[in-house]
C-alpha positions as semicolon CSV with decimal commas, in nm:
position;residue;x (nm);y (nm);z (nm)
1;X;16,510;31,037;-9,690
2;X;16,572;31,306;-9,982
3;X;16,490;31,218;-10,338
4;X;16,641;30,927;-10,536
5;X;16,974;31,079;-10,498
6;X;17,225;31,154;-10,274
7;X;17,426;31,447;-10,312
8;X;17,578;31,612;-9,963
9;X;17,429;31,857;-9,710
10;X;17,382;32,174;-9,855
11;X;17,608;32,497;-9,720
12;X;17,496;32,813;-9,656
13;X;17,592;32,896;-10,016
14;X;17,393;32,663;-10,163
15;X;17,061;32,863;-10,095
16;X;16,752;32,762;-10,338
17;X;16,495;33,087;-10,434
18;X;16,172;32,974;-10,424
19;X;15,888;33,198;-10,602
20;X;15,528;33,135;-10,559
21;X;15,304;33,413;-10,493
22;X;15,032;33,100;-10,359
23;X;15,102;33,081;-9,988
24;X;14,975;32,752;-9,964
25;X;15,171;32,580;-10,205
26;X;15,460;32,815;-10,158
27;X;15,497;32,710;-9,780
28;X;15,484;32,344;-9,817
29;X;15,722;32,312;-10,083
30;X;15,964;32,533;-9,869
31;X;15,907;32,308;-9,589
32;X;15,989;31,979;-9,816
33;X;16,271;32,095;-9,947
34;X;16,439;32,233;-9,629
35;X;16,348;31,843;-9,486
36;X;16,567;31,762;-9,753
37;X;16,805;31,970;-9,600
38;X;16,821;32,266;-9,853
39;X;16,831;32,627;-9,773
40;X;16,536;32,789;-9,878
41;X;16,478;33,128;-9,926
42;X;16,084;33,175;-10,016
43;X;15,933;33,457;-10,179
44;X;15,554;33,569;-10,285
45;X;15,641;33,808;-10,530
46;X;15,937;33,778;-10,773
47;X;16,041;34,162;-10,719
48;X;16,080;34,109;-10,383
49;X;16,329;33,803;-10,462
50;X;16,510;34,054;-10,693
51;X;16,538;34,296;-10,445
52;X;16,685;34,053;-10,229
53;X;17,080;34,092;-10,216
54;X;17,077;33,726;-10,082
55;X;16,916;33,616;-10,396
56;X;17,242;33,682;-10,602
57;X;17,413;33,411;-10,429
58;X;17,134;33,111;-10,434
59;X;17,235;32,827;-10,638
60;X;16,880;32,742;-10,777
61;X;16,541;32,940;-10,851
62;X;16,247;32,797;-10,835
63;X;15,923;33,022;-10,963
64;X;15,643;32,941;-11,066
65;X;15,544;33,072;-11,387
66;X;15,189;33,244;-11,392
67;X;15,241;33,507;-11,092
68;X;15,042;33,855;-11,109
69;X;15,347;34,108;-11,019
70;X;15,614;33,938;-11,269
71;X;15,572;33,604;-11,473
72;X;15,869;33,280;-11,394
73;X;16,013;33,390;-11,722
74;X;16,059;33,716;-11,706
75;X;16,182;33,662;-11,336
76;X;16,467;33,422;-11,422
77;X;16,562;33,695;-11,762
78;X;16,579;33,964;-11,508
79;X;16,806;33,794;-11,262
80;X;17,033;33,633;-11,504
81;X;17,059;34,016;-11,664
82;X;17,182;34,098;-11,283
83;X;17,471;33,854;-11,373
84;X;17,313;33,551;-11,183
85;X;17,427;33,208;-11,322
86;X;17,223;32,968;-11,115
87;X;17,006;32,687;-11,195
88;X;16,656;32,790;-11,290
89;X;16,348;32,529;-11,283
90;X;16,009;32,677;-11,415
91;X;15,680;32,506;-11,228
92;X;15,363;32,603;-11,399
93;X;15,034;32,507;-11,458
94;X;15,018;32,573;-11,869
95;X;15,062;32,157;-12,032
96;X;15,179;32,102;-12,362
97;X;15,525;32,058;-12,523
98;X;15,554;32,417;-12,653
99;X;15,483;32,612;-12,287
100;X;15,777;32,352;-12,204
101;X;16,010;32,474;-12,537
102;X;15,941;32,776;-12,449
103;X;16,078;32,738;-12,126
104;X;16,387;32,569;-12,211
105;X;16,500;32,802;-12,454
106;X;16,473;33,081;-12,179
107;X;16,757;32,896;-12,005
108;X;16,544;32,642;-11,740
109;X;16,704;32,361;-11,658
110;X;16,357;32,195;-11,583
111;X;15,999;32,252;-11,621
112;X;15,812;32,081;-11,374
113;X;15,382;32,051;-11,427
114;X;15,169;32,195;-11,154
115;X;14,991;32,049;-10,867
116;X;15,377;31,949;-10,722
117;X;15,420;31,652;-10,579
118;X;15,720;31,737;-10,330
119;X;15,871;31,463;-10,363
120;X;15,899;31,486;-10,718
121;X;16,045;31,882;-10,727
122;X;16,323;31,744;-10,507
123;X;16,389;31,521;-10,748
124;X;16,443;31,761;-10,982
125;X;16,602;32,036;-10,802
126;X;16,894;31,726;-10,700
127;X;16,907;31,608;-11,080
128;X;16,948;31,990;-11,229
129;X;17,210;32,079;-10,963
130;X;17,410;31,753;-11,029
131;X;17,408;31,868;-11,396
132;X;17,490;32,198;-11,371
């Protein structure tokens, strides 16, 4: 079963970016959201995702914010100045309502608090792409 809502089998457009440079955690959320039937394209460092030519066309990124090679910020500024319009949903570990504000007025459609359930990120990727 996917999250609380439905929404229709992803197509091959519809590839999420996922950006964690923590294998662990990186790995099982990729694996819980492809149960849920998305596409997921996973990355450990967000300058390899820009790289990517793929990336341009994913629907969603997913990064985590505090990452040693490029922060979740920076990452989603640097693809949306590559012309990328996608949905963008910041997990981090950093509480408290300005980290969030901060966030938001970047352009995230979500901030999501770190440890993940998975449950709960696919929640949020199917609520932010419903709204988008």
């Amino acid at each position: 079963m996917r999250g609380l809502i439905e929404r229709p089998t992803p197509t091959a457009s519809e590839t999420l970016l996922l950006v964690d440079d923590d294998p662990p955690t990186r790995r099982s959320l990729q694996l819980r959201l492809r149960g849920c039937g998305y596409i997921v394209r996973a990355y450990g460092d967000g300058r390899n995702a820009l790289a990517d030519p793929i990336a341009q066309t994913a629907i969603c990124l997913i990064t985590d914010n505090e990452m040693a090679s490029i922060d979740g910020i920076s990452l989603m500024r640097s693809f949306r100045a590559l012309g990328w319009l996608g949905v963008a949903i910041l997990m981090t570990s950093i509480d408290g309502e300005e980290a969030k504000s901060e966030a938001i007025a970047a352009g995230f459609a979500a901030v999501i608090q770190k440890p993940i359930e998975g449950y709960r990120l696919v929640d949020v990727v199917d609520r932010a792409l419903m709204h988008s």
